[in-house]
N, C-alpha and C positions, 0 to 999 in steps of 0.2 A: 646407928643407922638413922637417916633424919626422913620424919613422914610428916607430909603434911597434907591435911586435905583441901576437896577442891576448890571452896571457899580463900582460905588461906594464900595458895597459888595463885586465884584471879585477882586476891590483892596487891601480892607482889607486883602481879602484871598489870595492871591498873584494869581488869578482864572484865566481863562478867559470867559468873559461872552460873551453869542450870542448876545446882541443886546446894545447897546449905545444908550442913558444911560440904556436903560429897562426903565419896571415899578417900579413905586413907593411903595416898599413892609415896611410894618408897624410890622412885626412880624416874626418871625423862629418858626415852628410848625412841630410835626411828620405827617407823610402820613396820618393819620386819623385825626387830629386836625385842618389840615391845611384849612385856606378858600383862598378866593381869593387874599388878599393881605398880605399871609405868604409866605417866601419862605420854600419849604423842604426837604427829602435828599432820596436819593436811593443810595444804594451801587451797583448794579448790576442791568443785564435783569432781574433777577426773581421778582423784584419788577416793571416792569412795568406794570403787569395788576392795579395791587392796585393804579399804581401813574395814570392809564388813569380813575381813578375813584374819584380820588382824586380833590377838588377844589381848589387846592393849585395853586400861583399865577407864583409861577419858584420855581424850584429843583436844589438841588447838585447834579452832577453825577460823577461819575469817568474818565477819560480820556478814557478809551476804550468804551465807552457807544455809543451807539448813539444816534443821535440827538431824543430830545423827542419835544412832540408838543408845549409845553410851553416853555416858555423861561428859562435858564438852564444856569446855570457856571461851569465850569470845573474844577474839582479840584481834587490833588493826594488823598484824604482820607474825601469822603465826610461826614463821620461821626464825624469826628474831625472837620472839619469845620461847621458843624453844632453847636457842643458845643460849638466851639469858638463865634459864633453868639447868644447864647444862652449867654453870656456873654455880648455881645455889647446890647443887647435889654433888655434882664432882669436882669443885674448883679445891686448889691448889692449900694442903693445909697452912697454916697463919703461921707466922713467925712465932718463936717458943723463946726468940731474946739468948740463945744459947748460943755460944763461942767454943769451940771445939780445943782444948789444950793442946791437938797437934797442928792447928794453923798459926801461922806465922803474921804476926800482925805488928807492923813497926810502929814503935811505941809515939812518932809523931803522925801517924794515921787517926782520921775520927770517925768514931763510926755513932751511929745518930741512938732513937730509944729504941727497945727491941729487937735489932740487929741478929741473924743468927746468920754465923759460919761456920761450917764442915769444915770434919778434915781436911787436911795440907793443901786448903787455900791459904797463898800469900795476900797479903794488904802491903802495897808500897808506900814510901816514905810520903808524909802531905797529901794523901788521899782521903776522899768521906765518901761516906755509905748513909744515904738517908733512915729515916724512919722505918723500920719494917720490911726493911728488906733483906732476903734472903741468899746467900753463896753458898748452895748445894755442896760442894765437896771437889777439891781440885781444882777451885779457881785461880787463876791469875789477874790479879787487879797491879799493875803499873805506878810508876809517883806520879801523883798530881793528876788523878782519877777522878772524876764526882760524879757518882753514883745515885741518883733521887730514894724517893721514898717509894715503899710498897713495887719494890721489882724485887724480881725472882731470877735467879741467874743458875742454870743446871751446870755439870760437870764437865769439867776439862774447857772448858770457855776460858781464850785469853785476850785483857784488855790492855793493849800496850800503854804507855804514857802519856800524858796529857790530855786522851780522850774524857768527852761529857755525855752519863747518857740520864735521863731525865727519869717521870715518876711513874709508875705501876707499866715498865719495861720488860718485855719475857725474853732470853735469851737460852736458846738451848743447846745442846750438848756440843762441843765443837767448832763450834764459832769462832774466829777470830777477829778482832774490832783493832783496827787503828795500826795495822802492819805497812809496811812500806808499799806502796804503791810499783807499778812495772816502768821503771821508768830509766831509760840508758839512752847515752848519743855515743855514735857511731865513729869511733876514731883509726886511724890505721900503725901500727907503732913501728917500731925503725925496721923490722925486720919486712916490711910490706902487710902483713896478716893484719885483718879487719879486725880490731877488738872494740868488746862494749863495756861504755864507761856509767858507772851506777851513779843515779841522782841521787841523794840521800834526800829525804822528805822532811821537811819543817815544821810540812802543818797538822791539823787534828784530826777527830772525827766529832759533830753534835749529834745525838742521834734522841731526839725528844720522845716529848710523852706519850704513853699507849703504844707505841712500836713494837712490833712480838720479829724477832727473827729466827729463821727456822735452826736445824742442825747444820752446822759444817759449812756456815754461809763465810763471809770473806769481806769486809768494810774496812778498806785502804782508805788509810791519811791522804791528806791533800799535799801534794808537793809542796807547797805553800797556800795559806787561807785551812779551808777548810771541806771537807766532805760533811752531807748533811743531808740526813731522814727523819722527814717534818713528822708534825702530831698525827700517830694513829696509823701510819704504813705497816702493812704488813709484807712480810718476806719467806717467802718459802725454805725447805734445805737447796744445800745444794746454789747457792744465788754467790753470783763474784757481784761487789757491788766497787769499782773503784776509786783513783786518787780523783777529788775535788767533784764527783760527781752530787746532784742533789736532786731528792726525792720529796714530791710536793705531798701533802698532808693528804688522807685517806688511798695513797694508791699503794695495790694488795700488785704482788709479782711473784709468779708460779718457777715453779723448780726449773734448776740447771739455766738458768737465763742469767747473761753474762752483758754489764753495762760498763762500755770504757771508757777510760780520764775528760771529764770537765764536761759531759753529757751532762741532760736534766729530763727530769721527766716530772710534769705538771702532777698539778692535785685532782685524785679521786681518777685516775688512770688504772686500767687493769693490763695485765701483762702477763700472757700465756707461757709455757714449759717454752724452753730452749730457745728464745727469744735473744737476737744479737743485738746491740746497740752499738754503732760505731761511734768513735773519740767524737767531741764537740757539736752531736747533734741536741736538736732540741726536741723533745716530744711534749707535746703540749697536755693542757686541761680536759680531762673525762676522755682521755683515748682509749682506746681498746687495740692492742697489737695478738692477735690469733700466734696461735701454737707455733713452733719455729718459722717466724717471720724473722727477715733478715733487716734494720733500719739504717739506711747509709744518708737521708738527708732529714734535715728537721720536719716533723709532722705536725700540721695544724690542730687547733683544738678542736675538740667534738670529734677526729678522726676515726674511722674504722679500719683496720689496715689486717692483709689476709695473702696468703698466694705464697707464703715461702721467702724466698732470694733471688731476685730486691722484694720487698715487700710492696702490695698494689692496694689501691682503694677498695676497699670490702663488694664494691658492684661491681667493679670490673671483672676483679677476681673471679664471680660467680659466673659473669660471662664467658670469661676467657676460658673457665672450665667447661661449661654448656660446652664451648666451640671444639674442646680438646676432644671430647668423647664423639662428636660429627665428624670427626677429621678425614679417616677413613672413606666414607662416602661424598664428602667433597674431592677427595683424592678421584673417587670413580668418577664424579659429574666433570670432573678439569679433565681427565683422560678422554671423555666420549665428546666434550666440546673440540679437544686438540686432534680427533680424529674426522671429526666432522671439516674441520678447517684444514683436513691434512698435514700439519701440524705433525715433525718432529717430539717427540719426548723423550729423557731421561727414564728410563726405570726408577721406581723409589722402592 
């Protein structure tokens, strides 16, 4: 069990903590989780009734905060430092360099120094596995695979052929990287019946450094070229991401959100649950698309976009709702104008 006290943490964090060395804290827990010898985090004053109720041992707080009654580090973004801590306590144990005698590793496969694979993971022919990295148990790795250093790849995750994915990569359970994309044209055969003729797919998937994708997510090859999720993206379970689409470096995209063929979505974009993206749009730098928003045309950068299917500018949106919930009584103000005027109406 690893303790350190408060001194030690504000060094990690570059902090400064009230007391030297502090206490001895065993754990990084939220405001409700927290006991006495966790430390945990407040962004602001509005969180201090919650944190004087809290049995938490010392807090993060922000530099402008003041002093709380527990013992407390200072630091520019205490929720970032939190995670970062949530890292030092429970991050993922280190590779132990161990190959499991029931996985299947083909003998022109390379795999780098301290490598560890579980159980009845395959390694296919011409494939590498960087430095330190880990194949939980039941992986499928492909020929001609390259795999970087310091990623960690969970169970039952399969990486078809010729995919690349880069250094300290999380991959979890279920996942499939680099399967054939959805791709058929539409021919009619002698008999008259409409049948669908399958594209077979050429190209890859790159999926660079610091990427985490969730359980059960889905990254199709490019029919030709390549499909590609830049440095640092993160991906929810549950995510179709498909053929030839690309993802720009820091954008985070929330569960069951579904992006289809040759689409892009810029850098540092956030991307709410059940979010559609249709073929060949563009969504640009720093968007932000709200919880099932539907996108049928390319979106400018800095966008905020909200309202469902089609998806509207985030002000409109708020308008358009203002107006939905008055509707009612506009209905009565148009009925006693169309009475005033004698004016026929429809029933509504």
């Amino acid at each position: 069990m690893l303790t350190f006290t408060l001194e030690e943490l504000a060094g990690l964090l570059n902090g400064s903590p009230s007391e030297r060395p502090g206490p001895g804290l065993l754990g990084v827990r939220p405001l409700e989780f927290a006991g006495e010898t966790d430390i945990t985090y407040v962004t602001g004053s509005r969180y201090l009734p919650e944190l004087s109720k809290s049995a938490a041992g010392a807090v993060l707080i922000p530099p402008d905060l003041e002093r709380t009654k527990i013992p407390f580090i200072r630091v520019s973004n205490p929720e970032a430092a939190f995670a970062h801590l949530t890292g030092v306590y429970y991050g993922y144990p280190k590779s132990r360099g161990t190959v499991s005698p029931r996985a299947d590793i083909h003998p022109e496969a390379r795999l780098g120094h301290n490598v560890a694979i579980g159980a009845f993971c395959v390694v296919g022919k011409g494939s590498s596995i960087g430095d330190n990295t880990v194949l939980v148990s039941n992986v499928v790795v492909g020929e001609d695979v390259r795999i970087g250093a310091d990623t960690r790849i969970f169970p039952n995750v399969t990486i078809y052929p010729g995919v690349t994915i880069g250094d300290r990569v999380i991959i979890h359970s279920g996942t499939v990287i680099g399967s054939d994309g959805f791709g058929f044209a539409m021919e009619v055969d002698r008999t008259g019946i409409p049948v669908l003729v399958k594209k077979y797919h050429s190209g890859t998937v790159e999926i660079e450094d610091d990427v985490e994708l969730g359980a059960l997510c889905a990254v199709d090859r490019g029919l030709a070229g390549v499909t590609r999720l830049g440095k640092g993206v993160k991906v929810d379970n549950l995510v179709q991401i498909a053929h030839n689409v690309r993802i720009g470096d820091g954008t985070a995209i929330a569960s069951q959100t579904g992006i289809a063929g040759s689409s892009s979505v810029g850098r540092h974009a956030l991307i709410g649950g059940q979010v559609g993206i249709k073929d060949h749009v563009d969504v640009g730098n720093r968007v932000v698309l709200a919880t099932r928003v539907g996108i049928y045309r390319s979106v400018p950068d800095g966008s905020v976009m909200a309202g469902g299917v089609p998806a509207m500018p985030h002000k409109v949106f708020l308008r358009a709702a203002g107006l939905f919930k008055r509707l009612p009584e506009m209905l009565d103000r148009i009925r006693k104008i169309e009475r005033l005027l004698g004016l026929d109406h429809k029933e509504i």
